[in-house]
N, C-alpha and C positions, 0 to 999 in steps of 0.2 A: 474470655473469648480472645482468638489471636486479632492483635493488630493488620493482619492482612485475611481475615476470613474471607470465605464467600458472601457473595449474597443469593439467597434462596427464598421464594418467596415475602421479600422483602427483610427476610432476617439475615445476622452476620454467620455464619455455620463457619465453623471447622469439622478439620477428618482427622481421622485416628492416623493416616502417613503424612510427612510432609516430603517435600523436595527441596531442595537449596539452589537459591539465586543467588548467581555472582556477578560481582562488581567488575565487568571489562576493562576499565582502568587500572586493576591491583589483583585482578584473581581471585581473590578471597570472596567468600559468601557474604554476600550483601543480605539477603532477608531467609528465610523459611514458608513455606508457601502449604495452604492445603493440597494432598493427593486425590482428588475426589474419587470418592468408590461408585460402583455403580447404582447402586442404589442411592444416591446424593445427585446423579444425575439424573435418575428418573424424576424423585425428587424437583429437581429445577424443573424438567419436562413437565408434569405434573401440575405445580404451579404456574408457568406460562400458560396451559390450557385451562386453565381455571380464572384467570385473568382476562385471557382472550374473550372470555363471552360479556363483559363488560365495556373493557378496551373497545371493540371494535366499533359501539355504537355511537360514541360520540364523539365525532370531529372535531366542534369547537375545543374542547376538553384537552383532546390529545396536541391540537395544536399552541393552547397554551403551558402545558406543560414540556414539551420540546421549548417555548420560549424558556421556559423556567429552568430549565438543564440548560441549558445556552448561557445564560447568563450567570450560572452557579458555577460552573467550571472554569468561566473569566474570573470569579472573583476568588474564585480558591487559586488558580493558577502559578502562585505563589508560593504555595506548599504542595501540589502536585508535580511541578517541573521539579526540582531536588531528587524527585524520587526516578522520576523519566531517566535523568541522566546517569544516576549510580545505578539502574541496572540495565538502563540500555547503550548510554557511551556518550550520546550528544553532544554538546556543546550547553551548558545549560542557558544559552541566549535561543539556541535552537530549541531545548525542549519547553521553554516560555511560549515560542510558536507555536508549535506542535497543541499546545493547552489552549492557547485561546485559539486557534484554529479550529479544534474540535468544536469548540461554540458557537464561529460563526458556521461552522455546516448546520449544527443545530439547527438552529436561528431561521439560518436560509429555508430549510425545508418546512418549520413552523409557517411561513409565508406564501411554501408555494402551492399554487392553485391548480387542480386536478380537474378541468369542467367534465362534464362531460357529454357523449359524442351524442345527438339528436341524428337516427337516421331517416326516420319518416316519421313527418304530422302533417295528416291530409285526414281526408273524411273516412279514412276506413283501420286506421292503424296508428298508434303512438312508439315507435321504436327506438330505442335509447341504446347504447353501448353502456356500462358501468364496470367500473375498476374493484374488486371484491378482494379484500383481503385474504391471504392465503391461511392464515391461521398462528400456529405455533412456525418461532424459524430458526434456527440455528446459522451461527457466526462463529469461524475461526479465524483469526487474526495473525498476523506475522509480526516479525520481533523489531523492523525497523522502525516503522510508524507505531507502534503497538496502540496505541491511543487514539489519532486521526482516525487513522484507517475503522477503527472500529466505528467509529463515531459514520462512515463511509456506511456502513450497514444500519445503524443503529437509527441515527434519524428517518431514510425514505420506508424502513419497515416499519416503525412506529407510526408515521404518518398515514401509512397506507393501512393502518389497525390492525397490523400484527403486533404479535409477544415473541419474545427471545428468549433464547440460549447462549448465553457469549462464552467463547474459550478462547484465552490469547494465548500465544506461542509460551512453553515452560521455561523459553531464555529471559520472558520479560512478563511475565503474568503480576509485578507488583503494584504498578500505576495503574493499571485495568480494575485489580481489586478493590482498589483504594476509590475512584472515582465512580464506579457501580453502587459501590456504599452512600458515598456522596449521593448520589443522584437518585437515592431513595426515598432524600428529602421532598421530590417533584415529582415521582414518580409511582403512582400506585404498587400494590404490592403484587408480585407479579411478572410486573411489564417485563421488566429488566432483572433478569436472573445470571449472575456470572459465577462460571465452576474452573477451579485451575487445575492443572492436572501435568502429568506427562503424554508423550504421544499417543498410547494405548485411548488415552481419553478423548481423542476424536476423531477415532475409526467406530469407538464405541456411539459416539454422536449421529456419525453419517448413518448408522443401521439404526438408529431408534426408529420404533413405529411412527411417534408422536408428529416432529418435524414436518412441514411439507414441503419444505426447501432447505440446502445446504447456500450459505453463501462463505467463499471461503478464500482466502490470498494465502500464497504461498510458491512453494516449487514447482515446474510442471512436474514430477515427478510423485509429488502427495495431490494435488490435483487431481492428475490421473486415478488414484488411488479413490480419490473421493468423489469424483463421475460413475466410477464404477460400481462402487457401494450402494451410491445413492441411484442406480439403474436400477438395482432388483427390486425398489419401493414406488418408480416411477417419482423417486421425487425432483424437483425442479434444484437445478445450480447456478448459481453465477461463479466463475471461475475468472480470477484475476492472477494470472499466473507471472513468468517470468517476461525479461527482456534485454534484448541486445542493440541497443538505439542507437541506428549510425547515424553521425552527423557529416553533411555534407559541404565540404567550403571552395566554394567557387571560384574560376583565378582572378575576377575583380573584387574581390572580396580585400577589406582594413585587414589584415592583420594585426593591428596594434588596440583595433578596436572589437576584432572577433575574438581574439585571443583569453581574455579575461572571463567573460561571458560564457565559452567552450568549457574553460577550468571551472568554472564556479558550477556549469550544469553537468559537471560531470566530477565534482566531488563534493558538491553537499551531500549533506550524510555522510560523510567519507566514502563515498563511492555507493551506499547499500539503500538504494531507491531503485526497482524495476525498472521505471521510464528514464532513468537518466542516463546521458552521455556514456556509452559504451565502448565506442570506435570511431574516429575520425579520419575521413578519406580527403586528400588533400592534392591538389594539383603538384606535380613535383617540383617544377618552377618555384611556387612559395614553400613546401615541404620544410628545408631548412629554418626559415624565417620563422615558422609557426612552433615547431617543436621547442628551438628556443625563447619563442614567447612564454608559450605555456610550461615549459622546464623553470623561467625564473621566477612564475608567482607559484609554480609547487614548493620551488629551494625554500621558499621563506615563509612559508604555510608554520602556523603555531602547533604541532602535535601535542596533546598531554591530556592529562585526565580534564572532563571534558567542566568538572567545578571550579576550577581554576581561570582567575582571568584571565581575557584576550586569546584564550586557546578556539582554535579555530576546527583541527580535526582532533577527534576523539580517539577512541582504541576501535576497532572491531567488535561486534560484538561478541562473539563466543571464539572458542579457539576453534573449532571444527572452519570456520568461516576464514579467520587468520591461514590455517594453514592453506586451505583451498587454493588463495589470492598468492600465497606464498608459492605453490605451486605451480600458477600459470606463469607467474614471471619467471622463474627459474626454468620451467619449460619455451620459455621464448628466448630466453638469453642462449640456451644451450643448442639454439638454434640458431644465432647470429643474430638473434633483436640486441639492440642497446639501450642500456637503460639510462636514459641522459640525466637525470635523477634518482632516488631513490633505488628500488632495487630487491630490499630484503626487510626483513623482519625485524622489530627493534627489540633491543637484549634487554630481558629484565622485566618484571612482572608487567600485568596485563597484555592485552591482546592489541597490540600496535605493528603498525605496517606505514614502514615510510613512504609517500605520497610518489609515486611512481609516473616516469612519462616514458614510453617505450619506442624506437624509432628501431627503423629496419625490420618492420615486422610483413607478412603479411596475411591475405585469405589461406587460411590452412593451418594457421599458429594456432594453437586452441586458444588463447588469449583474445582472438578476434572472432573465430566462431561460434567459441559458448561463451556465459554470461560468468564475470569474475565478479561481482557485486563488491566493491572494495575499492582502495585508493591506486589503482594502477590502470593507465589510459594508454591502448595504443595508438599510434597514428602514424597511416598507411596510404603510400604516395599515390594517385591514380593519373592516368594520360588523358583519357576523354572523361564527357559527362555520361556517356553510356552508358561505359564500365562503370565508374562511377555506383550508378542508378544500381545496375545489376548485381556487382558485390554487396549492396548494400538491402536491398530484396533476398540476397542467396542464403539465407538461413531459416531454418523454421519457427523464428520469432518474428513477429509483428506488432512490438506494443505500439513503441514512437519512431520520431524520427525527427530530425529538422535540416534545412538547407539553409546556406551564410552568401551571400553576395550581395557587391554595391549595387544591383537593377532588381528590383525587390519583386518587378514582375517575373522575369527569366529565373528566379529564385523558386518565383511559387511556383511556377509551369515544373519545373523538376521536381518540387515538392511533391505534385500531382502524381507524379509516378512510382512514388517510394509505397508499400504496402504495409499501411500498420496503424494502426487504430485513432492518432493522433500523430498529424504532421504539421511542425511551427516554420516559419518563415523566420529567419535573426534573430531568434527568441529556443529555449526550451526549456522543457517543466514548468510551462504556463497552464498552472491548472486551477481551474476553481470549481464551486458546489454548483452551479449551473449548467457546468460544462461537460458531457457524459465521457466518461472514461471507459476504455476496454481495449481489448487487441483482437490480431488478426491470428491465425496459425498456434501454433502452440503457447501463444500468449493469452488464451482465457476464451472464456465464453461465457457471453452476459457484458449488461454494462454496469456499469455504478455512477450516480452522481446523475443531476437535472431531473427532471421527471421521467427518462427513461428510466435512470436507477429506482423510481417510485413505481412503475409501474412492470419492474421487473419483479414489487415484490407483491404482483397481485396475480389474478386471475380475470378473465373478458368474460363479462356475462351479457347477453341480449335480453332487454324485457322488451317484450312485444305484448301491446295491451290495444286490443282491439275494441273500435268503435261502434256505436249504431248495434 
């Protein structure tokens, strides 16, 4: 049985194809992966529903087994992060995170509590609201987070006494497989079904009968795709799609003290985080002052494979994604943006992109109105806080957003105004398992995360039981 099988009803399964994962640092094939055929999907389908009539009865049960995946992925974390990093690019200090991170969501949703809603008790009626499980659910994953994220689905369905489907993106399905297996050990046979596959495989997902909901991260453009699908089954989505996060810096704003803070929320991950820093609109008065703040902690950023000490950005992850990044800058330069650092592509294997700060850009660049997901930051001068507000609403994304100034009220009053699903005050990419995540506009539909993400993955049932 391969080292990277599936897990199917609790068992490791391989497929008669495989696909090849490569290593973003060096190009070369990093692992070999199952292709799953369609019938290996039913297969998973199959066994979720067979699980599911168990699974869903008992709450204590489910909730300490979520503890028990929470705490087995802390302690393997060790030998999952290695794996994180050769095929997704991290830093392997970041994919150490990404590992126990995925536990404490665990963890947190093992704990949290679902009462439920009491609407009438009086002498003629007992009326209750109740959270009902949806059944079987299916999960596609994206290639930045591959792990988190999934874990984003995986804990508030299980909690709410669904069974899954998991399929992670075919650039990173090796850490997905590997910790599904892991988590067999705490996990009835069942619960947790993971199938890898290429893209074929989860269009074939969205049209299963079985499923009663797709939850899914990725492009708006596969989103779309999978709203669609999953229309003609009437089945439920969460879409957590793209985003364009402007940040806003006000003219009382530190620069010496926002500047750091801007760069770090806007190239961790090396830039390929939805909510993160996308475009920063800047008073033109500090305009210079700021560019070069943030131009000299890019110049000196650690680029390299992401297992190496003190390396700070990683490579891209796949080349389709490199060149993309490669292309917005080059399209902004040929416009009269400057690239006050960085600029191009780095020569020589793997999928690297030097750490980019762009001035003289503005609304119209494609670099500021679509999402480059990647290490290149424009930053685009504005006169009032109006404009401001309004550049920074004029796109059809709405993940995040944040505003920077020394009067922290005058800060969030402008915050107030910005349209998009999570807006920070001198802070961004302040996120935790409590806190619901989602967007506005073409950035999703659905939340994830705190008990709205739990109870996105239920259904409202009324019992009314009358008295007398």
């Amino acid at each position: 049985m391969s080292d990277h099988g599936m897990t199917i009803g609790g068992e490791s399964v391989d497929a008669k194809e495989t696909f090849d994962v490569l290593n973003p640092a060096t190009g070369e094939v990093y692992a070999q992966v199952p292709d799953a055929s369609v019938e290996q999907l039913d297969a998973a389908f199959d066994a979720a529903q067979q699980a599911y009539k168990t699974w869903r009865r008992d709450e204590a049960a489910r909730r300490q087994a979520l503890h028990a995946a929470g705490d087995l992925l802390m302690a393997k974390a060790g030998e999952l992060a290695p794996i994180l990093t050769s095929e997704q690019g991290k830093p392997l200090q970041e994919a150490m995170i990404e590992i126990v991170g995925s536990g404490v969501w665990l963890k947190h949703f093992a704990d949290l509590q679902m009462p439920r809603e009491v609407l009438q008790d009086d002498d003629n009626a007992f009326v209750e609201v109740v959270r009902r499980p949806m059944g079987v659910v299916a999960a596609i994953t994206p290639w930045n987070f591959p792990w988190l994220l999934a874990c984003w689905k995986i804990a508030p369905a299980l909690l709410a006494g669904n069974t899954m489907v998991l399929k992670p993106s075919p650039y990173t399905p090796v850490t997905t497989l590997a910790a599904g297996r892991l988590l067999q050990e705490v996990l009835p046979a069942g619960v947790l079904n993971v199938v890898s596959g290429r893209d074929p495989l989860g269009a074939h997902m969205t049209s299963h009968p079985v499923p009663r909901k797709i939850s899914f991260t990725g492009s708006v453009a596969t989103g779309k795709r999978v709203a669609a699908a999953a229309a003609d089954d009437l089945k439920r989505v969460t879409l957590e799609l793209g985003g364009n996060d402007p940040a806003i810096v006000l003219d009382d704003a530190d620069i010496a003290k926002v500047a750091p803070k801007l760069y770090g929320s806007a190239f961790q991950n090396n830039g390929q985080i939805c909510s993160a820093i996308k475009r920063v609109y800047v008073p033109e008065a500090l305009h210079d002052d700021l560019v070069d703040a943030i131009a000299d902690i890019a110049r000196s950023a650690k680029v390299g494979n992401g297992l190496e000490e003190g390396v700070q950005l990683g490579p891209l992850n796949n080349r389709p994604q490199l060149e993309r990044v490669s292309e917005l800058v080059s399209d902004a330069v040929s416009r009269g943006a400057r690239a006050v650092t960085g600029g191009k592509a780095v020569d020589g294997p793997g999928y690297f992109h030097e750490p980019t700060i762009l001035a003289g850009v503005e609304d119209g660049f494609r670099i500021v109105d679509e999402e480059q997901f990647g290490p290149a930051l424009p930053i685009v001068k504005y006169r009032s806080v109006d404009e401001a507000i309004e550049r920074a609403n004029g796109t059809l994304f709405g993940l995040g957003g944040s505003v920077w100034g020394g009067d922290a009220e005058r800060a969030a009053a402008v915050a107030d105004e910005l349209d998009c699903g999570s807006v920070w005050v001198n802070t961004h990419l302040a996120i935790g398992p409590g806190q619901p995540f989602g967007g506005f506009k073409w950035s999703g539909v659905g939340t994830e995360n705190g008990h709205w993400g739990v109870e996105g993955f239920t259904e409202v049932q009324v019992r009314h039981q009358a008295k007398g």
